[in-house]
C-alpha positions in Angstrom: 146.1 84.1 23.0 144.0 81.0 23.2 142.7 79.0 20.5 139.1 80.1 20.3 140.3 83.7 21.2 142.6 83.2 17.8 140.1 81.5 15.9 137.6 84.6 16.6 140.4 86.9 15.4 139.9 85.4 11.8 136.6 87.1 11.3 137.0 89.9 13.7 136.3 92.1 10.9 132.6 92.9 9.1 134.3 91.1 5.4 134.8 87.4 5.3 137.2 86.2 2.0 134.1 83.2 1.7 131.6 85.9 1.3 133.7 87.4 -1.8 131.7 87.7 -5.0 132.8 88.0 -8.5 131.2 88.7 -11.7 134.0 86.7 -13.5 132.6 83.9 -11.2 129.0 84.0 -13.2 130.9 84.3 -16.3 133.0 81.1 -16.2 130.5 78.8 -14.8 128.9 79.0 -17.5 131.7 78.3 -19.8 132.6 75.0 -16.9 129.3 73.7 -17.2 129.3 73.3 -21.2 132.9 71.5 -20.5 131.2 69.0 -18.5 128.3 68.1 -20.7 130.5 67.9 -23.4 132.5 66.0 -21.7 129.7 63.3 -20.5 128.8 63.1 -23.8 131.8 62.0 -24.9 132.3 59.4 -22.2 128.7 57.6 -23.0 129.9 57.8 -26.6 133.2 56.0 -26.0 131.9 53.8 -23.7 129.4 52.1 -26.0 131.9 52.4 -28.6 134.5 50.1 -26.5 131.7 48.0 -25.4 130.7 47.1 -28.5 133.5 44.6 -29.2 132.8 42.7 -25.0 130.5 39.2 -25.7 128.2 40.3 -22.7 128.3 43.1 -20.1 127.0 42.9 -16.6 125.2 46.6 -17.0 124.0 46.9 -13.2 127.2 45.8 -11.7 129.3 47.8 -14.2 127.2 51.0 -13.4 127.2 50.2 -10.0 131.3 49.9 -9.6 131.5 52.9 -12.0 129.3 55.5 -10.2 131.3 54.2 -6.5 134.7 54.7 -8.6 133.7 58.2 -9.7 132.1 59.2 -6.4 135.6 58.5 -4.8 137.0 61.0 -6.8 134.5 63.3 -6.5 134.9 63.2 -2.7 138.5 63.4 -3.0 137.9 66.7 -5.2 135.9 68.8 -2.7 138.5 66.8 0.4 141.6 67.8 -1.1 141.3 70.7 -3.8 140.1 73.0 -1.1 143.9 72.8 0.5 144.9 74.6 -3.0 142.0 77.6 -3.0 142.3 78.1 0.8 145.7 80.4 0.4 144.1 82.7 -2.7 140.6 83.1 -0.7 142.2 84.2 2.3 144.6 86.3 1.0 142.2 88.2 -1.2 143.8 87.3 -4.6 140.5 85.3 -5.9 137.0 85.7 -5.1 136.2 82.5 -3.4 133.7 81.7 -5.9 135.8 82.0 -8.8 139.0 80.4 -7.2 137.1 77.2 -7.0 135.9 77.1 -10.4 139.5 78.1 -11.7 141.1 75.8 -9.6 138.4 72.8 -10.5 139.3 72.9 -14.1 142.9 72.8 -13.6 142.4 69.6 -11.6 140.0 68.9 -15.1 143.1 69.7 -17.1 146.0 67.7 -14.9 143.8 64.8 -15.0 143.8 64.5 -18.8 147.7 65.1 -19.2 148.5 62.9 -16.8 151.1 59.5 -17.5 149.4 56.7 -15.7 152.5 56.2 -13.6 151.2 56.5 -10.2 148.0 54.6 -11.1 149.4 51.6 -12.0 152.1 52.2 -9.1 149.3 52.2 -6.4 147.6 48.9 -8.1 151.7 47.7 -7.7 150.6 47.0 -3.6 147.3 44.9 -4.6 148.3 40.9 -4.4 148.8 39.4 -7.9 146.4 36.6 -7.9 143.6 39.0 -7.2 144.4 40.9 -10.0 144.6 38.1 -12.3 141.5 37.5 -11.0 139.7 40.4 -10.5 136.6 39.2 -12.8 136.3 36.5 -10.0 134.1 36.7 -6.8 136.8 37.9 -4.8 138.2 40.4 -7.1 134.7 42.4 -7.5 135.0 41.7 -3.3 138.5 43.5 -3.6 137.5 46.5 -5.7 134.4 47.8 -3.5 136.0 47.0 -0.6 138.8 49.8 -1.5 136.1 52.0 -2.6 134.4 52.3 -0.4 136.5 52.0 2.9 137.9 54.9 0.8 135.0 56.9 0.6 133.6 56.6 4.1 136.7 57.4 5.9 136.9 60.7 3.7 133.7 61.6 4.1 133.7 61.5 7.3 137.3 63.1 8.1 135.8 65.8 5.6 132.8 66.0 7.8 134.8 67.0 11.1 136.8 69.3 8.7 139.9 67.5 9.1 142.5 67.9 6.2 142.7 63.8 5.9 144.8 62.5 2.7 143.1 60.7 0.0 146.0 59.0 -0.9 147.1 57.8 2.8 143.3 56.5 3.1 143.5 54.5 -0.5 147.3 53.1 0.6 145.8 51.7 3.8 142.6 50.6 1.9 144.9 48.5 -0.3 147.2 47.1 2.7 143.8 46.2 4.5 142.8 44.0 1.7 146.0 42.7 1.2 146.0 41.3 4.8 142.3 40.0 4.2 143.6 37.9 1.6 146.1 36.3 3.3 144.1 35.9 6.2 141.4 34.0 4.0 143.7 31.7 2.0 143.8 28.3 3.0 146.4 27.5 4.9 149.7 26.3 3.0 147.9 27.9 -0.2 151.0 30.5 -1.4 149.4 34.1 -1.6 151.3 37.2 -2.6 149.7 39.7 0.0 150.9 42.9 0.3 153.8 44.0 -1.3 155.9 45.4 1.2 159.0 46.8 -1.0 156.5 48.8 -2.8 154.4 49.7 -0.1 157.6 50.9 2.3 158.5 53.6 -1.5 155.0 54.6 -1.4 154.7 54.8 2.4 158.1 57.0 2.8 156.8 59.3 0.1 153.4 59.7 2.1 155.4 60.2 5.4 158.3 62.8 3.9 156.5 64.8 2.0 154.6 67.0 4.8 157.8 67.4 6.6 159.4 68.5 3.2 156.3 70.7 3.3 156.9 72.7 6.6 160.5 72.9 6.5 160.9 74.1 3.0 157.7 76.4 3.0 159.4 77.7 6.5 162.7 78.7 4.6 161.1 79.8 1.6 159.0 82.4 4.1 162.4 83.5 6.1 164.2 84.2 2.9 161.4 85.7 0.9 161.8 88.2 4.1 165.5 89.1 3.6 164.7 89.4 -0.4 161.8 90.9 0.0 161.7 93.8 2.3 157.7 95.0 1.7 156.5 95.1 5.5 152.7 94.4 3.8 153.5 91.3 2.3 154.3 89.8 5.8 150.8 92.0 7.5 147.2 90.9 7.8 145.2 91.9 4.9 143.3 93.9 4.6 138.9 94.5 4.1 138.9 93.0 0.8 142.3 94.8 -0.6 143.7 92.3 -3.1 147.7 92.0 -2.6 150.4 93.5 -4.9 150.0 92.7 -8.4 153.2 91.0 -8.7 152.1 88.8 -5.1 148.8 88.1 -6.6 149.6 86.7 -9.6 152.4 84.6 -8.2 149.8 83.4 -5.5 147.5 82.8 -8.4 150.1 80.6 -10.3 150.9 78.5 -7.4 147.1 77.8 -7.2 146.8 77.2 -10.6 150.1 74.9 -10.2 149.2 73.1 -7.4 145.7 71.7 -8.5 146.8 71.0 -11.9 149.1 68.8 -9.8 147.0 67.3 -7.7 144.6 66.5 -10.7 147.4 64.8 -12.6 148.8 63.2 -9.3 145.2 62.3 -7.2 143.5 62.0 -10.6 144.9 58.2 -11.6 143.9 57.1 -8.3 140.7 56.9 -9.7 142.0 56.1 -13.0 143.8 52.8 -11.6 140.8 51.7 -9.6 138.7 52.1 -12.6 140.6 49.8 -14.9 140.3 47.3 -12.6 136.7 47.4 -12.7 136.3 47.5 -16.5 139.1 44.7 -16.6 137.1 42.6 -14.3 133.5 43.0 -15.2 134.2 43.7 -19.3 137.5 41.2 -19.9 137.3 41.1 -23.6 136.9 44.8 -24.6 139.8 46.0 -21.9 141.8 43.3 -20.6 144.2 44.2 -23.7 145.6 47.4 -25.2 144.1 46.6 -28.5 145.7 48.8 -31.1 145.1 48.5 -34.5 149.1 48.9 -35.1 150.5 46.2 -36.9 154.6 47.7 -35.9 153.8 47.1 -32.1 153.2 43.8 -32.2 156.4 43.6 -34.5 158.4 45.4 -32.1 156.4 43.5 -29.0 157.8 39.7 -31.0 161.6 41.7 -31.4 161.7 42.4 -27.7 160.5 38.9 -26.3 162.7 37.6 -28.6 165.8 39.5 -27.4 164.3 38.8 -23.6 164.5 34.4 -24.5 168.3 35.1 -26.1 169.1 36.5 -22.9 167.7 34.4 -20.4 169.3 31.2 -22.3 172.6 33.1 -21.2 171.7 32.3 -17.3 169.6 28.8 -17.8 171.5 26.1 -16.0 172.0 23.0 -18.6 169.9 20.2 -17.4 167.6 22.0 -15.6 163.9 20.8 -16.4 160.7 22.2 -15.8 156.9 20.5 -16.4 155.0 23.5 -15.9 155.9 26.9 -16.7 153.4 29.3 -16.2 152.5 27.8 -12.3 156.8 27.8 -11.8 156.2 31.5 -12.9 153.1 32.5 -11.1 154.8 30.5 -8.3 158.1 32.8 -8.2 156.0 36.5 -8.4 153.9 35.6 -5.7 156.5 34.5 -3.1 159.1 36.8 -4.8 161.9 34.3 -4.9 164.0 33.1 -8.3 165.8 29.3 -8.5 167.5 27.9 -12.1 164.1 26.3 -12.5 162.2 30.0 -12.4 165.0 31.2 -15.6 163.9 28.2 -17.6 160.4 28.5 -17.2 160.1 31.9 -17.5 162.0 31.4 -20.9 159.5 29.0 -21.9 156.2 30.9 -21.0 157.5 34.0 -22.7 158.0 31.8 -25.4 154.9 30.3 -25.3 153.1 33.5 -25.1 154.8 35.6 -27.6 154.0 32.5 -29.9 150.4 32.8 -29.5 150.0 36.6 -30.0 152.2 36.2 -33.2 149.4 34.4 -35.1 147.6 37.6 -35.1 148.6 40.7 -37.1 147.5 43.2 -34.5 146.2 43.0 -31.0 142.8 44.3 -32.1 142.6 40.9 -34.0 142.4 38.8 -31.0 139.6 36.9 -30.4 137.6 37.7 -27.3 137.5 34.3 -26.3 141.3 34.7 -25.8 141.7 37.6 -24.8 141.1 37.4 -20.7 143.8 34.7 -20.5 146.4 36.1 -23.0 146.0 39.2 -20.9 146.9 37.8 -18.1 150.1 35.6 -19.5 151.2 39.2 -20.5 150.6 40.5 -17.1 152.1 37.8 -15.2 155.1 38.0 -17.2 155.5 41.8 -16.5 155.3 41.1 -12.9 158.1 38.1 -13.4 160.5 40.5 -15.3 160.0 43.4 -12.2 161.8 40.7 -10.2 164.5 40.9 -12.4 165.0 44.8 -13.3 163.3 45.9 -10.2 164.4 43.4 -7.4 167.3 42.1 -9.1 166.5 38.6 -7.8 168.5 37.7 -11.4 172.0 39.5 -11.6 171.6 40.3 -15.5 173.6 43.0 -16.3 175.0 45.8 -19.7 172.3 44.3 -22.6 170.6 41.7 -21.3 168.9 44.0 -18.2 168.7 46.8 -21.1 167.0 44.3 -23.4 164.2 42.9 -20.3 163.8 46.8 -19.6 162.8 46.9 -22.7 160.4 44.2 -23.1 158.9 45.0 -19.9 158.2 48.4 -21.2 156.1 46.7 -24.0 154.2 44.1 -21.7 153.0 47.1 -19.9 151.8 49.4 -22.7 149.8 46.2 -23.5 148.0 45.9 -19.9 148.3 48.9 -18.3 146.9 51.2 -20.5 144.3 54.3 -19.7 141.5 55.3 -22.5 141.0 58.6 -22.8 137.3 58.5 -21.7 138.4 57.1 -18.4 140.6 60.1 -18.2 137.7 62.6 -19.0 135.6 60.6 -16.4 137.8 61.3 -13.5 138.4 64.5 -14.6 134.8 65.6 -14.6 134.2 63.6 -11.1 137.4 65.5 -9.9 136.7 69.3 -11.0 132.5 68.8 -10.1 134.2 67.9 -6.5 136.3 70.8 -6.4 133.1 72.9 -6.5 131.1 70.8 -3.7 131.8 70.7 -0.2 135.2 72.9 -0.4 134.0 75.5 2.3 135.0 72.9 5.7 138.7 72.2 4.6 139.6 76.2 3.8 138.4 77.5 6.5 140.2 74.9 8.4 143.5 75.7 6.2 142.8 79.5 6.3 141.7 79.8 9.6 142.6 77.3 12.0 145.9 76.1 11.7 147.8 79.4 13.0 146.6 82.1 15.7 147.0 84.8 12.9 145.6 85.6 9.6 147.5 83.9 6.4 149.7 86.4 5.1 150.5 87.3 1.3 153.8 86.0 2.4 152.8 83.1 3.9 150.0 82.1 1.3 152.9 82.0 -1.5 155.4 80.4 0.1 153.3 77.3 1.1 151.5 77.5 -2.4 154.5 77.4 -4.3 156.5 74.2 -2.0 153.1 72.2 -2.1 153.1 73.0 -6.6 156.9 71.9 -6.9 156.6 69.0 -4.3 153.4 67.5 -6.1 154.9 67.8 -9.7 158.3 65.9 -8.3 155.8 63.3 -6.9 153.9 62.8 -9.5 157.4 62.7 -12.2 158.4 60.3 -10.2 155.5 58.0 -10.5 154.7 58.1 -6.7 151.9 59.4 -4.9 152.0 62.3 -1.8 148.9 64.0 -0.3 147.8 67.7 -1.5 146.7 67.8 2.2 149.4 66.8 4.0 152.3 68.8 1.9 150.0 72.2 1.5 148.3 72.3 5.8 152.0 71.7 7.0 153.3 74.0 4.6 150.5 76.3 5.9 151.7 75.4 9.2 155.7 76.0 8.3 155.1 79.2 7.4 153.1 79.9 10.7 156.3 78.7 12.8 158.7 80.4 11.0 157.0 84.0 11.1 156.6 83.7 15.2 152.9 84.1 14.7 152.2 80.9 16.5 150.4 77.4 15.9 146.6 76.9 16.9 147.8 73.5 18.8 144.1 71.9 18.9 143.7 72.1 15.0 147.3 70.7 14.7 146.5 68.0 17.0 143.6 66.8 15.2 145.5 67.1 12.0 148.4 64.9 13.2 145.7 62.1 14.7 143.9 62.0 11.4 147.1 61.2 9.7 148.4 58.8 13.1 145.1 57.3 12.6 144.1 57.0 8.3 146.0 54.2 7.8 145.0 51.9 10.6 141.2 52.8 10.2 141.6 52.6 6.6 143.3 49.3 6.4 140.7 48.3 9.3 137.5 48.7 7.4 138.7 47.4 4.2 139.7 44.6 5.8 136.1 43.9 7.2 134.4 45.1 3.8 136.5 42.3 1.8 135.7 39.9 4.3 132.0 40.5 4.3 132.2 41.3 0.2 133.8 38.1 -0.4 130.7 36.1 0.9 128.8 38.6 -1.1 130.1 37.6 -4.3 
């Protein structure tokens, strides 16, 4: 059978699964649409209430970076989401119209209880001295220039239908600027570029998990076929039959599963990218974690303290050092450690904790200090990861437990997510769900095998891409909804003998050969031409 003869096949019959209408459709629309008003409302409220503590805000630029930020996400919504209605719609276990809606506020909901691990993981691969910069010229350069390198290679993969991954595109987006920056320093000017140790976890995750897709979703298929001896569950459906109850409402949960996933996993993509904007452009309302609590700055002094004992433990004697915050700075961004880096990071830690002790809570900081004491903070978080995470400083038993620690607390004071930035995302993410999902499904449901998706087929792929997401995103790392749920799709095909529609799979396998090379391409360009922008 060739391609085109398959891909006829698929609609062979008078009913389509995309024409399926549902009255429970009109009913929760509704019910979605006063969810996202309310949920606007609250984000202008929170905003203003956040702003009203910044000493000036750039309004154009600020709306400008936020609407970009948003849009990303609400082009990753309608790019990626449609991989997790594509197996209910064509199996008949949701109207089409309803599975979006139910699957878009899902993605709402993952978004919201999400950790904030892979956002500040991704932001891990941007250069240091652009983020301790990213109020500066070139940091507004590097922020657009991920957006939107982001956004037009999406749209346009989305375009040609191809089942592209938002997270590959965003990875290479970051590596592109990386490079730029290097490329632009001066020459003998120490820059951290990319970083590569992070970037190799990151990529591996990106390149394992579809093959984790097909293979597992392929096994789950063969031995759901041994278990489960139903010869219907393995058949084309069919007219507009739903599948057994007990098939539908697992295929229902692994929807459900798998874009609550991808909201909670895709979802602080956006949430990272937005942080640095407000960071950037609004220093003094959300450079720090400002909480009111008077115990965490208590607890913050304890652990810096505890961090100083312990580094005296490994300070050479007689080892000087003028100035410690460059000897610092110096270390992170070439990711080396000497004697002199133990004594100087001593001393800034020192230094810094001394300075946020005159203040009873972090709330009490003066926005004329804040920008900079944020960024001693930060820098000192990225100086202990060489220690706990790169083990450039053999510390071992309490003195690793007790920089563990104090890392923890540098962190929860600069890498911190509002809840209205949360709700944000969330409402750019479940409004894409419901745009522009019709190109990707039909691709998933119809194009990747010569047969019609199965019950069968539809579940197992469903329910590898839902437990393969949640790992992901537990483990603070990033995979692609696309990637895991098409080659699951794909898996499924192989393994029941019902053959692979080669020219869809081709072009599936190029878009992913080719993301991250175009990606990193054209942000490399846009941050080049952004920096003389700015």
């Amino acid at each position: 059978m060739t391609d085109a003869t398959a891909s006829s096949s698929h609609a062979s019959s008078n009913y389509h699964p995309l024409e399926h209408r549902s009255s429970l459709g009109k009913v929760f629309l509704p019910i979605f649409l006063i969810v996202i008003l309310g949920g606007l409302g609250y984000v202008g409220y929170a905003l203003s209430q956040d702003l009203e503590v910044a000493t000036s805000v750039p309004w154009a630029l600020l709306g400008l970076a936020l609407l970009i930020a948003l849009g990303f996400e609400f082009v990753n919504g309608f790019h990626d989401t449609a991989n997790a209605v594509a197996t209910v719609i064509y199996t008949r276990s949701m109207p089409a119209e309803l599975a979006v809606i139910w699957s878009g506020f899902f993605n709402f909901l993952g978004v919201l209880m999400s950790s904030g691990a892979v956002a500040f993981g991704i932001l891990a691969l941007l250069p240091v001295e652009l983020i301790l910069q990213v109020g500066s010229g070139s940091g507004l350069a590097m922020v657009f220039a991920l957006l939107l390198a982001a956004i037009i290679w999406n749209l346009g993969t989305w375009y040609l239908g191809l089942p592209s991954s938002s997270s590959h595109t965003l990875i290479g987006s970051i590596i592109g600027v990386g490079l730029a920056n290097q490329f632009l320093a001066p020459q003998g000017t120490a820059t951290s570029g990319v970083d590569w140790s992070q970037a190799t976890s990151i990529g591996t995750s990106l390149l394992v998990s579809p093959v984790v897709g097909f293979g597992l979703a392929a096994i789950l298929l063969l031995v759901m076929k041994v278990l489960v001896r139903n010869k219907a569950l393995y058949e084309e459906p069919k007219g507009n039959k739903p599948p057994p109850w007990w098939i539908r409402g697992l295929l229902i949960f692994t929807c459900t599963g798998v874009s609550f996933a991808h909201g909670s996993n895709d979802g602080q993509k956006g949430m990272g990218l937005i942080m640095l904007i407000l960071i950037g452009l609004v220093p003094t309302a959300f450079a720090l974690n400002r909480t009111p609590d008077a115990k965490y700055v208590q607890a913050y002094l304890q652990a810096s303290s505890a961090v100083e004992t312990s580094l005296q433990k490994y300070a050479k004697p007689g080892v000087t050092v003028t100035d410690a915050k460059a000897e610092v700075s110096s270390a992170v961004k070439n990711k080396t450690w000497n004697d002199q880096t133990t004594v100087a990071l001593q001393q800034f830690i020192h230094s810094s904790s001394d300075q946020i002790s005159k203040f009873p809570t972090l709330e009490a900081v003066p926005t004329s200090l804040v920008g900079n004491m944020r960024n001693d903070v930060y820098l000192i978080g990225e100086a202990l990861k060489l220690i706990d995470k790169n083990k450039l400083l053999p510390m071992q038993g309490a003195d690793l437990d007790a920089v563990k620690a104090y890392h923890g607390a540098v962190d929860n004071a600069t890498k911190f997510i509002p809840l209205w930035v949360k709700v944000a995302v969330a409402l750019a993410l479940g409004l894409g769900t419901m745009v522009g999902w019709k190109r990707i499904v039909v691709t998933v449901g119809e194009k990747i095998g010569k047969t019609h998706l199965t019950y069968g087929q539809g579940a197992s792929a469903e329910m590898v891409a839902m437990i393969t997401i949640g790992a992901a995103d537990h483990l603070g790392l990033p995979v692609s909804t696309t990637h895991v749920l098409s080659s699951g799709v794909a898996g499924t095909m192989a393994a029941n003998g019902s053959g692979l529609q080669w020219s869809t799979v081709r072009n599936m396998l190029l878009a992913w050969v080719l993301t991250l090379p175009a990606s990193i391409a054209i942000s490399f360009v846009l941050f080049v031409a952004l920096r003389q922008l700015f």
